[in-house]
C-alpha positions in Angstrom: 0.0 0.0 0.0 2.6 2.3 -0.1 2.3 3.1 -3.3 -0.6 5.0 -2.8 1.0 7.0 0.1 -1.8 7.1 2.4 -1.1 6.4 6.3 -1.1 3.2 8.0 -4.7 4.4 9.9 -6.1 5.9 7.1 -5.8 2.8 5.0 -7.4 0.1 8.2 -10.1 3.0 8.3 -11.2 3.3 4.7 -10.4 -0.3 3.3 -9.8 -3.2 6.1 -13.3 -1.8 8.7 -15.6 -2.0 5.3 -14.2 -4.9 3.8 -14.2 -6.5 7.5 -18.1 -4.9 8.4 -20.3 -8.1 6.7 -17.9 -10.7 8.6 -18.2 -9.0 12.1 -22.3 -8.2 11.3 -22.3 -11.7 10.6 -21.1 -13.0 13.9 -22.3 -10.3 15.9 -26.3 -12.3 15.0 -25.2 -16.1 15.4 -23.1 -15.0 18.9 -26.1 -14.6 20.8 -27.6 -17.8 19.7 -24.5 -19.9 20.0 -23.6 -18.4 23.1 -27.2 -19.7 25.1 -26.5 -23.2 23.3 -23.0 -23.4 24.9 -24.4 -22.0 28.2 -27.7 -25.0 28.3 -25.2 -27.4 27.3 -22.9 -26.6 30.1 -25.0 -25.9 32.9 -26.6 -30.1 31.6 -23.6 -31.2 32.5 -22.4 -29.4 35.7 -25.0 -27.8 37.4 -27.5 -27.8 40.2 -29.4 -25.2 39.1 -30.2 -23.0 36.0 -32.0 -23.2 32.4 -30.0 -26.6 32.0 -30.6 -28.7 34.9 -34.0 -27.5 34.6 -34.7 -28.5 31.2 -33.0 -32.0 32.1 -34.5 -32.4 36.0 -37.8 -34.4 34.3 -35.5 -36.7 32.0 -33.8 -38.0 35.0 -37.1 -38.4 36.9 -38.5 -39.9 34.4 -41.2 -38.1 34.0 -43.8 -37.0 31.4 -42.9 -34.2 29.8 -42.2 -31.8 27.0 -38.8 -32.8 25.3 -36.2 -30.1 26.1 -36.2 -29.2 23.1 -39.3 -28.0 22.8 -38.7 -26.0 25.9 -35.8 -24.1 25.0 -36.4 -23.4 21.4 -38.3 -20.2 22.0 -35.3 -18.8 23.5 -33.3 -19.3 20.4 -35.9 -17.9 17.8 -36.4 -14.9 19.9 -32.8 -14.3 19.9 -32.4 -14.9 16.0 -35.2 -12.5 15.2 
């Protein structure tokens, strides 16, 4: 890029941000969504409390109830819009 003589900040300011803005637009919509996934499928795993054990409390009782599935997938289409 020197051969167009323009400073390093100029250049990351009018070439890498809007070449950069779909990728980071992109994962700023699926980061929500992936980060309550990680977060049920943790707390299934190693906690006493919270949406996870609370989705999996019935399974291990064995008793009749909605699949968890069912329970939690509200959560992700609210946050995907």
């Amino acid at each position: 890029m020197r051969s167009f003589s323009i400073p390093r900040w100029e250049r990351i300011r009018r070439l890498v941000v809007p070449a950069a803005l779909p990728q980071i637009a992109a994962g700023m919509r699926t980061s929500p969504s992936l980060a309550v996934i990680i977060m049920v499928v943790a707390e299934y795993f190693s906690s006493t409390n919270g949406v996870g054990y609370v989705l999996l409390r019935p399974i291990k009782r064995d008793e009749a109830t909605a699949p968890p599935e069912q329970e939690a997938a509200p959560i992700g289409e609210h946050l995907d819009g």
